[in-house]
TORKE-880316 format. One line per 4 residues: for each residue x, y, z of C-alpha. Coordinates in Angstrom, 3 decimals. Each point is the difference from the previous one (the first is absolute). Layout:
<sites>
X,Y,Z ~ ...
</sites>
This chain:
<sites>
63.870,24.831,48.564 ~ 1.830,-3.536,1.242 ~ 3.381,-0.401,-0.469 ~ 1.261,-2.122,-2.542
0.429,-3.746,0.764 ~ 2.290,-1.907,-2.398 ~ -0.778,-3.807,-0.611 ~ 2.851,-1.884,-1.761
-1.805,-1.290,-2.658 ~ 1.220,1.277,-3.190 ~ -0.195,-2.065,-3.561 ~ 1.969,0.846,-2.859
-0.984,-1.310,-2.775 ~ 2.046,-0.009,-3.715 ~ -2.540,-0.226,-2.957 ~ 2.487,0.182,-2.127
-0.805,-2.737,-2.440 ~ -2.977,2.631,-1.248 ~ 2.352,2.722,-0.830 ~ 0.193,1.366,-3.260
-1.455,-2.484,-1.538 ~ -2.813,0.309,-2.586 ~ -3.426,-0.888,2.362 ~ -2.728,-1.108,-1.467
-3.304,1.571,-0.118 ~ -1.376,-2.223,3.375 ~ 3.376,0.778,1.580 ~ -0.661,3.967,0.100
-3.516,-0.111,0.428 ~ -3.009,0.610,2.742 ~ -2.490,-2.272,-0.532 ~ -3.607,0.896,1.157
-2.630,-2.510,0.973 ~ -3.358,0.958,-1.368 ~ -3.495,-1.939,1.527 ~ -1.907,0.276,-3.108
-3.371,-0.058,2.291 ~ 1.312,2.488,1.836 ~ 1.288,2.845,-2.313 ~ -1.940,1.557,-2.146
-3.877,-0.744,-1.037 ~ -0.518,0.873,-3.550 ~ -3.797,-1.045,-0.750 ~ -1.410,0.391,3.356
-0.768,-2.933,1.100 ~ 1.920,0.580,3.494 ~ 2.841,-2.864,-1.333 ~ 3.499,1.428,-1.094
0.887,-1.099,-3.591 ~ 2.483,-0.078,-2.722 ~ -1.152,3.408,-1.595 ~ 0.322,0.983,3.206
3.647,-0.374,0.220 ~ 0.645,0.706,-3.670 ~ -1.572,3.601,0.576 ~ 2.511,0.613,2.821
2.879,-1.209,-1.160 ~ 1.561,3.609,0.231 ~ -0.385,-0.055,3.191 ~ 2.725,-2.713,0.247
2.380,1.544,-2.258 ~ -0.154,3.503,2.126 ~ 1.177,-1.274,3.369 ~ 3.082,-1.944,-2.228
-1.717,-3.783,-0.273 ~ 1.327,-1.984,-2.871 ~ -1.618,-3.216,0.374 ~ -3.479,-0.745,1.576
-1.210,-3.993,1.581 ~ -3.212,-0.275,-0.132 ~ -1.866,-2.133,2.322 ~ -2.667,-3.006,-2.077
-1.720,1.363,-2.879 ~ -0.653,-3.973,-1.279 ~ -3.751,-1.500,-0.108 ~ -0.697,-0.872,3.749
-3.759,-0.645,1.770 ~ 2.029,2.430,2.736 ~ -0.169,-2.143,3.067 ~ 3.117,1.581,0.959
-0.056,2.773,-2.298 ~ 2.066,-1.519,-3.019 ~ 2.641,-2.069,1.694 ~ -2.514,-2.837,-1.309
-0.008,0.109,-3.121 ~ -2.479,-1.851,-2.644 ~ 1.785,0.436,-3.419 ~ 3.787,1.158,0.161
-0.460,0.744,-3.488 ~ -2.554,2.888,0.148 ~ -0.858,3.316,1.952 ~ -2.726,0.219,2.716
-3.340,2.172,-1.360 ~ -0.220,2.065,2.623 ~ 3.800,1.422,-0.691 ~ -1.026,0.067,-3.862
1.261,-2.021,-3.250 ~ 3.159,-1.433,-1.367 ~ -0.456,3.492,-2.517 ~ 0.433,2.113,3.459
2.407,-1.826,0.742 ~ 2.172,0.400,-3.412 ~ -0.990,3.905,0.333 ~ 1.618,-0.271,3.560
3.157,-1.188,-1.453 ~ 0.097,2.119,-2.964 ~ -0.578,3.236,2.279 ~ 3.189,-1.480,2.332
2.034,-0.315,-1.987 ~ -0.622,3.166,-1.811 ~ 0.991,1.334,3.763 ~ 2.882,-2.448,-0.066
-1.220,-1.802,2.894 ~ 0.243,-3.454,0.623 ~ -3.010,-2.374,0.660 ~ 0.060,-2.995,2.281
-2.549,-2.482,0.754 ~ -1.005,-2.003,3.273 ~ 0.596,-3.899,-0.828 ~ -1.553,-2.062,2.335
0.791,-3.757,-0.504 ~ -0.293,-1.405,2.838 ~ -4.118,-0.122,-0.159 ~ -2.721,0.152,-2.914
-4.006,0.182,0.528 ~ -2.428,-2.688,1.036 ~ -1.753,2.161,-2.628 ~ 2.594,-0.502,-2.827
-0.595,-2.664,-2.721 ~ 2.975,-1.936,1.259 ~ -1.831,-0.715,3.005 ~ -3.475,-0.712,-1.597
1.549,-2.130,-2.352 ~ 1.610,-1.460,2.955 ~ -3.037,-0.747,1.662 ~ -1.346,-1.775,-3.097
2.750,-2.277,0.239 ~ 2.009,1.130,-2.733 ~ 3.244,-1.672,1.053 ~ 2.494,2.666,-1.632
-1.879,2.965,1.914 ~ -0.616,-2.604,3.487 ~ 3.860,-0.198,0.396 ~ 0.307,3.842,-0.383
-1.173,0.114,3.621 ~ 0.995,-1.099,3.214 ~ -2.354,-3.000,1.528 ~ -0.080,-2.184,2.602
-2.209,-2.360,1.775 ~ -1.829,0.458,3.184 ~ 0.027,-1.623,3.360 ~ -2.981,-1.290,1.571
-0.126,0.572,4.048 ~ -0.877,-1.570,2.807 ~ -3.920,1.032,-0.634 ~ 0.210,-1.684,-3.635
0.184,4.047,-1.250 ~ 2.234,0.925,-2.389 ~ 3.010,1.953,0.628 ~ 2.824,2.354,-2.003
3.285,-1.851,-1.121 ~ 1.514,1.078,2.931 ~ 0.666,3.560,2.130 ~ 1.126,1.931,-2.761
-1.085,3.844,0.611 ~ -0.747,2.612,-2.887 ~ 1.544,3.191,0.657 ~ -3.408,1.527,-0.049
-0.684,-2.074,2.832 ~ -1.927,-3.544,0.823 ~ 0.573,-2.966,-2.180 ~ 2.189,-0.020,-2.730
-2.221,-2.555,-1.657 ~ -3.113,-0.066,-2.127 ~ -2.396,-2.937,-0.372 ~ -1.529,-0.271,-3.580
-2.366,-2.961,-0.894 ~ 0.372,0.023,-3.054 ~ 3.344,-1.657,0.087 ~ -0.593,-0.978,3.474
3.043,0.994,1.074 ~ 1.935,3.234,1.855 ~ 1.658,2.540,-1.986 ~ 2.858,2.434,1.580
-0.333,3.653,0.570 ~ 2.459,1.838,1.804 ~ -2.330,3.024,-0.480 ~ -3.479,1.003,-0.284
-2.023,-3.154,-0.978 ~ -0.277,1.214,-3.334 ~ 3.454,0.031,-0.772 ~ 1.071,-3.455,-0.292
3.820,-1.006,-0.228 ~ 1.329,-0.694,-3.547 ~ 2.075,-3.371,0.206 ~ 3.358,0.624,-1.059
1.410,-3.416,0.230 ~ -2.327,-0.506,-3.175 ~ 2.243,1.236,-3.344 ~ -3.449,0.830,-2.084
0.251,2.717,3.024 ~ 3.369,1.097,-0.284 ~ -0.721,0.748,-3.741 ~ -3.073,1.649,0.158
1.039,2.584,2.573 ~ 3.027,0.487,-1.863 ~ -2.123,1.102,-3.085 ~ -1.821,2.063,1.788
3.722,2.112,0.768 ~ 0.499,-0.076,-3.825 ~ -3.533,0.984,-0.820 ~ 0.402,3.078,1.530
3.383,0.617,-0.136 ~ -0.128,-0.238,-3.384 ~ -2.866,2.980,0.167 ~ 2.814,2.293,0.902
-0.180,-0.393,3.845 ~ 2.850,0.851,1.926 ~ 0.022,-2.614,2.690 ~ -2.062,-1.714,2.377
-0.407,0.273,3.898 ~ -0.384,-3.831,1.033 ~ -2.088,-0.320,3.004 ~ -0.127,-2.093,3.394
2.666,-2.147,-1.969 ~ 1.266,-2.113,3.032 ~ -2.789,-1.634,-0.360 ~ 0.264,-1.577,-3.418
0.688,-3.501,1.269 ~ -0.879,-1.825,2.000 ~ 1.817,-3.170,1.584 ~ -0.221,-3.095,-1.954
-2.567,-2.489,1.586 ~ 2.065,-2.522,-1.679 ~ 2.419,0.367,2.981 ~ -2.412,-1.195,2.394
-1.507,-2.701,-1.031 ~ -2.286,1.577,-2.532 ~ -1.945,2.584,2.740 ~ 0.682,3.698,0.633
1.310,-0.446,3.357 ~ -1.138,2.734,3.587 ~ 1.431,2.981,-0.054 ~ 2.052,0.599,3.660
-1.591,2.711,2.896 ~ 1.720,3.235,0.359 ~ -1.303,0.309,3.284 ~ -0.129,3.761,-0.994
-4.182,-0.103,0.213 ~ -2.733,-2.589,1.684 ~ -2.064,0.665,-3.129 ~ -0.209,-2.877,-2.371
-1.296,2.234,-3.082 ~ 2.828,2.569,0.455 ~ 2.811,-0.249,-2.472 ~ 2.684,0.796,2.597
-1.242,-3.320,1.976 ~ 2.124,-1.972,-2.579 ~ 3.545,-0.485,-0.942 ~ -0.671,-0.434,-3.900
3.024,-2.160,-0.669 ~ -1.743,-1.965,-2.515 ~ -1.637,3.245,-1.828 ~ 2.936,2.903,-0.260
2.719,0.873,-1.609 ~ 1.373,-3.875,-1.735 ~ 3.078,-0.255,-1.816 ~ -2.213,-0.510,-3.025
-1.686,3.343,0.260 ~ 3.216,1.805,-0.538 ~ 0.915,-2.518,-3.379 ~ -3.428,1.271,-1.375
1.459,3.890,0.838 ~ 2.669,-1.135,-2.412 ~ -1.960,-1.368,-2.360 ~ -2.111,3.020,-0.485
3.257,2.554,-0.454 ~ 1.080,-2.116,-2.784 ~ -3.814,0.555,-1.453 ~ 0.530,3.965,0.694
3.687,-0.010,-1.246 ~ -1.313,-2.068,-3.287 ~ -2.413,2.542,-1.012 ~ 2.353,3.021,1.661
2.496,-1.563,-2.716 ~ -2.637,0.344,-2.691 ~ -1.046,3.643,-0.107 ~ 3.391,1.541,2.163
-2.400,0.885,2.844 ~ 1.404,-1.067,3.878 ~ -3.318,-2.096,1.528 ~ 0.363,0.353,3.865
-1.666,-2.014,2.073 ~ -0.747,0.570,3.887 ~ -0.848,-2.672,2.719 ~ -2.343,0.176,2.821
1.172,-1.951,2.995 ~ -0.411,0.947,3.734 ~ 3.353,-2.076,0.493 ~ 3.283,-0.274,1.833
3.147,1.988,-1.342 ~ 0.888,-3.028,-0.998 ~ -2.109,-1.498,-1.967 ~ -0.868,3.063,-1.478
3.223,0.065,-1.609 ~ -0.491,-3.172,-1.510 ~ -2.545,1.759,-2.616 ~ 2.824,1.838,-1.593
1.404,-3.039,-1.126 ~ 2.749,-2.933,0.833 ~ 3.483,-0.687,-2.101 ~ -1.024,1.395,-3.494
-3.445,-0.752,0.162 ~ -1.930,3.683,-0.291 ~ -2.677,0.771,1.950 ~ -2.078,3.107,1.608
1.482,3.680,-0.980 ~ -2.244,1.041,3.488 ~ -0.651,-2.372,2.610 ~ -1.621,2.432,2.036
1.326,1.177,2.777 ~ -2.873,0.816,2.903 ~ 1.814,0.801,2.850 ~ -1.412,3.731,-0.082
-3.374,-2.060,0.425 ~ 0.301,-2.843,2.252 ~ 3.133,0.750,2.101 ~ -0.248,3.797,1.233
-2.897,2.207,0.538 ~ -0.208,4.039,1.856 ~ 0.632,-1.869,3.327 ~ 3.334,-0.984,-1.187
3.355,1.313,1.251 ~ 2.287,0.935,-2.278 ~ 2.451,-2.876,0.694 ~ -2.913,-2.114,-0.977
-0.640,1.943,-3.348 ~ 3.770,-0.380,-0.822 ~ 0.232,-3.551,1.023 ~ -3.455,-0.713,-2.260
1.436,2.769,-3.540 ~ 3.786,-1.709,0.149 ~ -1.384,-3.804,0.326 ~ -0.630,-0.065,-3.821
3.257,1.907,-1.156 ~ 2.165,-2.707,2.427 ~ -1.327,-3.246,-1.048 ~ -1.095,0.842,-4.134
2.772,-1.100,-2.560 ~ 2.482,2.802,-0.386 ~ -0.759,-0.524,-4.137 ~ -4.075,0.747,1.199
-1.848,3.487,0.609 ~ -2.101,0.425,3.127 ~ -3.561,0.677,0.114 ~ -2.259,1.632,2.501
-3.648,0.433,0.656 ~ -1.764,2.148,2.212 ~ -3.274,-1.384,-0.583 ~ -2.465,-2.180,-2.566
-3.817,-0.587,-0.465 ~ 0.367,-2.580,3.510 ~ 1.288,2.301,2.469 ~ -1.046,2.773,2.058
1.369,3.722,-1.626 ~ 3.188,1.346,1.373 ~ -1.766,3.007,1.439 ~ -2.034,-2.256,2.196
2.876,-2.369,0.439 ~ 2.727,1.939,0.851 ~ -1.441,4.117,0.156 ~ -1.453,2.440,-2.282
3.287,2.247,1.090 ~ 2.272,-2.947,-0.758 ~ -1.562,-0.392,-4.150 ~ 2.717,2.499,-1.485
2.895,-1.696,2.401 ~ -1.087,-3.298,-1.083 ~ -0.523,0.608,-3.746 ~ 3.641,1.528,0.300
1.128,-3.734,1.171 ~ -2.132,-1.103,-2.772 ~ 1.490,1.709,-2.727 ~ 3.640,0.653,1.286
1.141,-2.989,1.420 ~ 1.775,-2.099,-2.643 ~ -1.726,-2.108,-2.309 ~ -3.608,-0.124,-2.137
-3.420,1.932,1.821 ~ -3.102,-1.287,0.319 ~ -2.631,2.756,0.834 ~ -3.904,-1.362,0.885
-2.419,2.710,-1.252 ~ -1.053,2.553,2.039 ~ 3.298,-0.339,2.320 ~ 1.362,3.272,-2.050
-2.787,1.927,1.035 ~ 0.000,-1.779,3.841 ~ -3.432,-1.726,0.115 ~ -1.288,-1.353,2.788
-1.551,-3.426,0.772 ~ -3.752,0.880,-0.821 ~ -2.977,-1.238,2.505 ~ -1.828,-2.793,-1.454
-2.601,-1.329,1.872 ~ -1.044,-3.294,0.722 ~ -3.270,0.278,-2.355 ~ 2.482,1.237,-3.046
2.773,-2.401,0.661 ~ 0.311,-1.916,-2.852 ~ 3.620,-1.804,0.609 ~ -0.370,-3.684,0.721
2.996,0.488,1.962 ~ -2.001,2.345,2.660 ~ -3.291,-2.347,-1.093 ~ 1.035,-3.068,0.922
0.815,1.019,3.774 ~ -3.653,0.272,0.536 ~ 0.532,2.978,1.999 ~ -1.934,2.755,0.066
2.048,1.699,2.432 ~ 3.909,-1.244,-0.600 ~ -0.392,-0.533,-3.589 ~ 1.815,3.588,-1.030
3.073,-1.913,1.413 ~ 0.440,-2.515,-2.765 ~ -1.810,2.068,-2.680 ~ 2.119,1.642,-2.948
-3.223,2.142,-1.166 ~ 1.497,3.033,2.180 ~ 3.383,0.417,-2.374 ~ -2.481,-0.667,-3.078
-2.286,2.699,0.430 ~ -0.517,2.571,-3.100 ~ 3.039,1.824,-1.406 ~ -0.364,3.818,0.900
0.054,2.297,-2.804 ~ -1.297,3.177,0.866 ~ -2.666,1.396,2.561 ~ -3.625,-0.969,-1.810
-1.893,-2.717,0.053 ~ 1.450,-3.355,0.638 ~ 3.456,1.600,0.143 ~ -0.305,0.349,-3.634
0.088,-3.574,-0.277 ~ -2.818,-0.658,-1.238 ~ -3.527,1.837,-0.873 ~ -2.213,-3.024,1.400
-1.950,0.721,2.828 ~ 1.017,-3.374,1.941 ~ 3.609,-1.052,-0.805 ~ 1.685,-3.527,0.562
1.648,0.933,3.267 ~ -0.918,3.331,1.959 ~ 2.452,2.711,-0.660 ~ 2.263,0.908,3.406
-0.797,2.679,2.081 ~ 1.556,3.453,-0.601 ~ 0.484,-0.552,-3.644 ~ -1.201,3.825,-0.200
3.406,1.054,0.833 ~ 2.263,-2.858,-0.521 ~ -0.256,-0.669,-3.732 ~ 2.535,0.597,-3.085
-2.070,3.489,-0.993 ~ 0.885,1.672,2.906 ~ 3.472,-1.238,-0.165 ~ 0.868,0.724,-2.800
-0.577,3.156,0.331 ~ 1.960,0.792,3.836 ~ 3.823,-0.038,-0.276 ~ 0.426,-1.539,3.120
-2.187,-3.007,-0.517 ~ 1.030,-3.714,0.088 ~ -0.551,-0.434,-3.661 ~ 2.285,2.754,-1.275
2.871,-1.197,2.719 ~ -0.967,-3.375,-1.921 ~ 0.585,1.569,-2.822 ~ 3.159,1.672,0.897
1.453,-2.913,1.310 ~ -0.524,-2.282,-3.013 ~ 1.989,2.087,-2.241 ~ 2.485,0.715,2.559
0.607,-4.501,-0.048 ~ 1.081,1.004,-3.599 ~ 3.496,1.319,1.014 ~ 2.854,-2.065,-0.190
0.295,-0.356,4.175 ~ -2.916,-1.993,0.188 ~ 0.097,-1.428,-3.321 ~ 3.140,-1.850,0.507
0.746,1.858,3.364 ~ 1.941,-2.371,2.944 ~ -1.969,0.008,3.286 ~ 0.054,0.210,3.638
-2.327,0.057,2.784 ~ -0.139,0.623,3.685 ~ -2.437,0.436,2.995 ~ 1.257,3.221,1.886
-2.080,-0.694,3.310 ~ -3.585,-1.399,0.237 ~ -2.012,2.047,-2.069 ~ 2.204,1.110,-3.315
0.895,-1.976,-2.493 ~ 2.643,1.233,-2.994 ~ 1.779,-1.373,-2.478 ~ 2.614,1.406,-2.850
0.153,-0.298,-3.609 ~ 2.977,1.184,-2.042 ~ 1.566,-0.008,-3.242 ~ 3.024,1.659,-1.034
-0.240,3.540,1.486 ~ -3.558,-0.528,0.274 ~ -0.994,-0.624,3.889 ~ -3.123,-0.357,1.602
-2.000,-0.752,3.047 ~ -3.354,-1.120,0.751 ~ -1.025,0.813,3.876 ~ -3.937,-1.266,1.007
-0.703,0.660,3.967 ~ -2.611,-2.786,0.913 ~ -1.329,1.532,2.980 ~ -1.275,3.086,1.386
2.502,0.936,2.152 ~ 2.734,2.667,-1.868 ~ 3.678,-1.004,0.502 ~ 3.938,1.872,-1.122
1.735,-2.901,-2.040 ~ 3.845,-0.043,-1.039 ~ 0.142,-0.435,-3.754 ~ 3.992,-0.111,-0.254
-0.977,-3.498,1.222 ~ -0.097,-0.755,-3.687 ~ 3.358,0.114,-2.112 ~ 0.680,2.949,-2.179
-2.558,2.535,1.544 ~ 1.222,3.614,0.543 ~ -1.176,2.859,1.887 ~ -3.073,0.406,-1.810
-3.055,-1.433,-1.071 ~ -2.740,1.323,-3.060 ~ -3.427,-1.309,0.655 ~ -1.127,-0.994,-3.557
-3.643,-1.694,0.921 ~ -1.688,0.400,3.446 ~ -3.276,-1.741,0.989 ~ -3.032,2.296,0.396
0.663,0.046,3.981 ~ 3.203,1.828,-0.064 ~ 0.644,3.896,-0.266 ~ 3.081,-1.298,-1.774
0.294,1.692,-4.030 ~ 1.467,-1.335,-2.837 ~ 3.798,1.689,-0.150 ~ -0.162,0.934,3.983
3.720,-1.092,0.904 ~ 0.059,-1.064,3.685 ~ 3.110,-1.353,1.827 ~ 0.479,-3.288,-0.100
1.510,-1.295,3.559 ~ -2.805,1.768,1.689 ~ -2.965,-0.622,-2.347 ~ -3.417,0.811,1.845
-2.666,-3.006,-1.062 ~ -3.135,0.897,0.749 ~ -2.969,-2.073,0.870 ~ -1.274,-2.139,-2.283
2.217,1.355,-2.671 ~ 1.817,-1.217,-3.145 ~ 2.731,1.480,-2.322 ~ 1.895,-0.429,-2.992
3.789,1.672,0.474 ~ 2.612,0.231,-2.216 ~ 2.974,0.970,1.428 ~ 1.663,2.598,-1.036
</sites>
């Protein structure tokens, strides 16, 4: 074993404006992201779909989930899979009819679990009937969108706007004749940008919240919202202006090659965040139901904090937090894992609760990005630090990034590199693969012989079946550890944290006479740590939860100034 190496680096943090107070049902909640095409195929077509989800539903409820977000069920020609969507006003066939849909809700909230939908209003569909009323002419339906005139080069050829890249890669523009003009798309080129400088736009979207809102929904995720605006041409005389080199890349069609100044995160984006709570807290108001809303943005801790809202304007409940995704991975130290969990607590409003995410529908699966060994250690993080859970599917169970090859990718993101070879670097297909229920065909996913995206490799003995039914399985520590977020500690629990040498992370939660700590060893060496480091520890320890590496049992009691971490090991002590 090393010897323990202290690093001053301690945070104590008071979350006392949360105590005792009456929370509200998001407040106490884990929320679990479901990708309907991924779940659970109900007709066999090889497609997830609403019955799907609505036959499974149990399944939520037993591991302790009291609200569900489900990724695009609206009418979509599925360039990218439903984040462009066709009618926001109806549900994609293939996922089934607005009748599944009321069945889905009905059957949730006989469960008492919450529903929220993905919103996406940055984008529509160049198949919607905005856009081919657009390209009619039909002014109202023209000014939806965002257009602009070519250039014509040196050769007499005609050009994009200007150097504008889509985050899918290449130009960020679209040529159609019938207008003979350009029309923005930060995306895929099938998902053009909605003009929100246009009020006809503002309203409409804003309908769309109520429509479904009004259907009993519990809240919407919003996604890639700093991109809702873009800057006003108006400010430079009357043309979208170049976007400034990062110098990060020599490729041209690479996203990272730009600065996007004139594309992200504008003041007026947040003002339309605003604008939206008042829609939720309107129809909240109406039927005494809390609507939470959730923000996607890849942004700085500073303007992420913006989305909760400025003076007494209201915005976000969850502007997620995806430090567990973008900022730390299993080659982290534990300093760096610290550094990355306590950035959210120090800069969020003291009035605000914390979020955290471990992973979504766009990033590789903590198993593959951190260790299969580290899923219980980092679903304890998940679920114990303080604040509102987000679980991905399939991250309970600790699925792996499946192998899709380059004949079955179907993600423009890994499409557009046109790379055969590379293209598994920029594809999100691997995290998207088939949800694994048991050990037969498909995973139990589905009954079609060829499904939408192959099912990963060793689903025979990684699947919820199998699980289920071994004590010492990630789902039942899952399990274990959801209820055990129910006590008071980490309900409305202070917290501290502190890296005790490279590899092991801890911090401490504590209420009242209730005291516990969290210890997750990030590598695979074994070390002795001092936990009298923390305030208020005693002689002993009582291991409540241990992940299924350690020899550790529930109720050992091990001393706590010499406490033996193991490889690769996580724990859940209360001390006692």
């Amino acid at each position: 074993m090393r010897c323990m190496l202290f690093l001053p680096m301690v945070l104590a943090l008071a979350l006392s404006a949360n105590a005792d107070k009456d929370l509200d049902w998001w407040e106490t909640t884990i929320f679990y992201q479901i990708y309907p095409r991924s779940f659970k195929d109900s007709d066999g077509d090889g497609i997830g779909d609403l019955n799907g989800i609505t036959e499974n539903l149990e399944y939520l409820k037993e591991m302790g989930i009291g609200a569900t977000w489900l990724s695009p069920i609206f009418k979509s020609p599925m360039y990218d899979f439903g984040y462009d969507i066709a009618d926001f006003y109806a549900i994609q066939d293939e996922y089934g009819t607005m009748e599944d849909f009321e069945n889905l809700m009905a059957k949730a909230k006989e469960l008492d679990i919450k529903v929220v939908l993905d919103f996406v209003p940055n984008h529509g569909s160049n198949e919607s009937v905005w856009f081919e009323e657009a390209l009619k002419g039909h002014e109202k339906y023209y000014d939806y969108f965002v257009w602009e005139d070519g250039v014509v080069d040196d050769n007499g050829n005609l050009q994009p706007p200007n150097n504008w890249v889509s985050v899918f890669r290449k130009s960020a523009w679209e040529y159609r004749e019938e207008v003979g003009k350009y029309y923005l798309h930060q995306f895929v080129i099938g998902q053009p940008d909605l003009n929100y400088r246009n009020p006809d736009v503002v309203e409409e979207m804003k309908n769309v919240v109520r429509f479904w809102l009004e259907k009993g929904v519990a809240g919407f995720r919003v996604d890639a919202i700093a991109h809702l605006f873009e800057v006003d041409k108006a400010l430079y005389g009357g043309k979208y202006p170049d976007e400034p080199k990062t110098g990060h890349t020599d490729d041209p069609d690479n996203y990272d090659y730009l600065d996007h100044i004139y594309t992200k995160d504008h003041d007026e984006t947040f003002d339309m965040v605003y604008q939206w709570r008042e829609v939720f807290d309107e129809i909240g108001q109406k039927d005494g139901l809390t609507r939470v809303m959730m923000t996607e943005a890849y942004s700085s801790p500073q303007l992420t904090m913006r989305y909760f809202g400025e003076g007494d304007r209201e915005g976000a409940q969850m502007p997620f937090n995806f430090v567990m995704i973008s900022d730390v991975n299993g080659d982290s130290s534990a300093a760096e894992i610290k550094y990355a969990l306590d950035k959210f607590l120090t800069f969020k409003p003291i009035d605000k609760l914390a979020n955290f995410v471990a992973g979504n529908h766009d990033n590789s699966r903590v198993a593959s990005r951190f260790s299969p060994e580290l899923v219980d250690g980092i679903n304890m993080i998940l679920l114990l630090m303080p604040g509102i859970a987000v679980t991905y599917m399939g991250e309970e169970i600790g699925m792996v990034d499946g192998y899709v090859s380059w004949e079955d990718t179907v993600d423009p993101s890994g499409c557009n590199t046109d790379d055969p070879i590379n293209y598994w670097k920029s594809s999100r297909d691997p995290e998207r693969t088939p949800f694994q229920w048991n050990a037969n065909k498909n995973a139990g996913f589905s009954v079609a012989d060829k499904t939408w995206l192959p099912v990963a490799e060793g689903y025979e003995e990684l699947n919820v079946e199998v699980q289920r039914a071994t004590a010492n399985s990630h789902l039942n520590i899952y399990k274990a550890l959801a209820s055990l977020r129910a006590e008071a500690a980490f309900r409305h629990g202070r917290y501290e944290s502190v890296a005790f040498n490279d590899g092991v992370f801890a911090f401490r939660r504590w209420y009242g006479k209730d005291n516990y700590i969290v210890v997750v060893n990030f590598r695979t060496d074994g070390y002795t740590i001092d936990l009298s480091y923390f305030e208020n520890v005693g002689e002993n320890v009582e291991v409540v939860i241990s992940s299924i590496e350690s020899p550790k049992n529930a109720g050992d009691v091990l001393q706590a100034n010499k406490l033996e971490i193991l490889d690769s090991e996580s724990l859940v002590l209360k001390v006692v």
